[in-house]
C-alpha positions in Angstrom: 3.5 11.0 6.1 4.3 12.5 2.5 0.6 13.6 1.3 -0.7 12.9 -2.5 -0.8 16.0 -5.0 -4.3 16.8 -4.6 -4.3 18.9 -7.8 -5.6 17.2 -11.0 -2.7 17.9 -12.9 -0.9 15.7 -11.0 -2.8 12.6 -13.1 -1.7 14.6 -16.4 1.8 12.4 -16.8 -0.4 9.2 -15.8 -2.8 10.3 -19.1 -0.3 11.1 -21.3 1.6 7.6 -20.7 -1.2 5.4 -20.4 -3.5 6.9 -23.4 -0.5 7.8 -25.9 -1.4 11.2 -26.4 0.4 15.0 -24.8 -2.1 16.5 -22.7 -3.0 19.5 -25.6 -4.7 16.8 -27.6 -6.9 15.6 -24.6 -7.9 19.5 -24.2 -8.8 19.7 -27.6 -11.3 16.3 -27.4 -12.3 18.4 -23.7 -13.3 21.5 -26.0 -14.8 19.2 -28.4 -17.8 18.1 -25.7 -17.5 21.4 -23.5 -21.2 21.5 -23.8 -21.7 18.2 -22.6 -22.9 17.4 -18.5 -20.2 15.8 -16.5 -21.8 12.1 -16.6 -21.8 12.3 -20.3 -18.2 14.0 -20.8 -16.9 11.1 -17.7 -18.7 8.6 -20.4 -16.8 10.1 -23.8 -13.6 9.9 -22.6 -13.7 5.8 -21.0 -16.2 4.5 -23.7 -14.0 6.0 -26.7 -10.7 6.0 -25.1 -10.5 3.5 -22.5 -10.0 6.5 -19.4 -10.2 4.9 -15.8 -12.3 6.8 -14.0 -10.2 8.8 -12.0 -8.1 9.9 -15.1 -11.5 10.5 -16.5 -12.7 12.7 -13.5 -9.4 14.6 -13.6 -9.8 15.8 -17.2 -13.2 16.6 -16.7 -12.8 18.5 -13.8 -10.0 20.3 -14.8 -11.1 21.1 -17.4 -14.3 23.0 -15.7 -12.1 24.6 -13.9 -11.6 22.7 -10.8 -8.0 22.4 -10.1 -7.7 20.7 -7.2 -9.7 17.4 -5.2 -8.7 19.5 -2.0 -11.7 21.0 -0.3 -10.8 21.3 3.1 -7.6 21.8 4.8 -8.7 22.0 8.3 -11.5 20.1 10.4 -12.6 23.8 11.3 -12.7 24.3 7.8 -14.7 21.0 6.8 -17.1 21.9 10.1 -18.3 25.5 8.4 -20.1 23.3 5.6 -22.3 21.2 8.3 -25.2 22.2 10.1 -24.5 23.0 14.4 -25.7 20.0 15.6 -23.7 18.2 13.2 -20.7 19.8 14.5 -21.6 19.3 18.0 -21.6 15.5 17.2 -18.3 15.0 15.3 -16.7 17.0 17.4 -17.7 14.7 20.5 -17.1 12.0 18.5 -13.5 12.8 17.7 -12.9 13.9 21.2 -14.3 10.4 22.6 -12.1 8.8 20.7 -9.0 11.6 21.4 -8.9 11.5 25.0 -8.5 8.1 25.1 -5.9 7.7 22.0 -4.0 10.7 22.0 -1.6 10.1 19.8 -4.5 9.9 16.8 -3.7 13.0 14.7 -7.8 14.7 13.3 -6.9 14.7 9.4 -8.4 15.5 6.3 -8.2 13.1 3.9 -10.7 12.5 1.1 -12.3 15.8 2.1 -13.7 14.4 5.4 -11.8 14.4 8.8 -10.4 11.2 9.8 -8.1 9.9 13.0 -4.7 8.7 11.7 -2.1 6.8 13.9 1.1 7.3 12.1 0.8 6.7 8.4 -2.8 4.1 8.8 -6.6 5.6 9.0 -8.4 4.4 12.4 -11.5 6.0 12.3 -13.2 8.6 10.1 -16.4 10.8 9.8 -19.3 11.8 6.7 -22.0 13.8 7.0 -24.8 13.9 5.1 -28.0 16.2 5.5 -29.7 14.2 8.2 -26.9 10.9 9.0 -23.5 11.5 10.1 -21.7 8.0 9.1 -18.5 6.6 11.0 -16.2 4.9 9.0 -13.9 2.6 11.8 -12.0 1.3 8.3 -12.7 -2.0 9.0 -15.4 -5.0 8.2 -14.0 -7.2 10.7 -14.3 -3.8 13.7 -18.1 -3.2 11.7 -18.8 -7.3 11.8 -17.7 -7.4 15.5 -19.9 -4.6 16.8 -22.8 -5.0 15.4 -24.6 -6.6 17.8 -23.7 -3.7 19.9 -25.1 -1.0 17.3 -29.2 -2.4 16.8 -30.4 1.1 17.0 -27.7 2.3 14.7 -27.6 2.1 10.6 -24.8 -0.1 10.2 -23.9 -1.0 6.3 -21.3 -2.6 4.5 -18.6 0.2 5.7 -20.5 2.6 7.6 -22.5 3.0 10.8 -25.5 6.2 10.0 -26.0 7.6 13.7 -28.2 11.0 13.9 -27.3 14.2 13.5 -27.8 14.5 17.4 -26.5 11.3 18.2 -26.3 10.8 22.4 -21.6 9.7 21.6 -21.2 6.4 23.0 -17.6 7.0 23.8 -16.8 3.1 25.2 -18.4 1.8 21.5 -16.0 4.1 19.9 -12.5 3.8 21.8 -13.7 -0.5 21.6 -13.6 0.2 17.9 -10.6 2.1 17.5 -8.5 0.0 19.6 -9.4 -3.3 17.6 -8.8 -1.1 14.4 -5.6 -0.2 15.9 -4.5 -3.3 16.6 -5.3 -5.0 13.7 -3.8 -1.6 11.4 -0.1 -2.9 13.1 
């Protein structure tokens, strides 16, 4: 599968089309509110020129010097930024789900690892400082489950477990292989 150009001059063509203006004139308005905090800046450019958000967040980043959405390129790399037993959990979690679908390939996409089969997203991972959230991809995987996950923080696209979460591998390969399914 042919990845997206993480850097945030790939949006600069996007701008320049959409907003009518060569990207040295949207630097200039950048130096213009340089002083400004990122909210505010993010706020300039859609109130007084319409910006999406992401071709907001691309200018603005850019131009504080952030180059690229890319944080991570490995799993090992993403794993150095939790805490141990936050690692110990993801990584049973993705080897749950691994030994039983093989053929999953551990990617990181959005700067968080995810399972991909072929060119779809099965089955991905958060963390936060005390929740590590499962994202199966799917409302109709989350709606069906449920019942199964009381004890668990199930929202909208989520399910919060503890940082030292006891891997219930048969609820995860149950909710990969319906995400699989349905992702054909």
């Amino acid at each position: 599968m042919a990845t997206k150009d993480p850097s945030r001059e790939a949006h600069f063509p996007a701008i320049e089309k959409k907003y009518g203006e060569k990207m040295s004139y949207w630097f200039k308005v950048m130096k213009e509110i340089a002083d400004e905090k990122y909210p505010q800046q993010i706020a300039h450019l859609r109130e007084n020129y319409g910006f999406s958000q992401a071709h907001a967040n691309a200018l603005v980043m850019y131009s504080r010097g952030s180059s690229t959405t890319k944080k991570y390129a490995t799993a090992a790399e993403y794993y150095k930024t939790l805490d141990a037993k936050q690692v110990k959990t993801v990584k049973a979690i993705f080897k749950a789900i691994q030994t039983k679908f093989p053929e999953l390939e551990l990617v990181i996409a959005w700067n968080q690892p995810m399972l991909r089969d072929a060119n779809k997203y099965v089955f991905g991972v958060s963390c936060s400082k005390n929740t590590v959230l499962l994202a199966p991809w799917s409302k109709a995987v989350l709606a069906k489950f449920e019942p199964k996950m009381s004890d668990l923080d199930v929202k909208i696209k989520t399910i919060g477990v503890p940082n030292d979460w006891k891997v219930d591998a048969k609820l995860l390969t149950d909710m990969v292989k319906m995400r699989m399914a349905e992702a054909k």
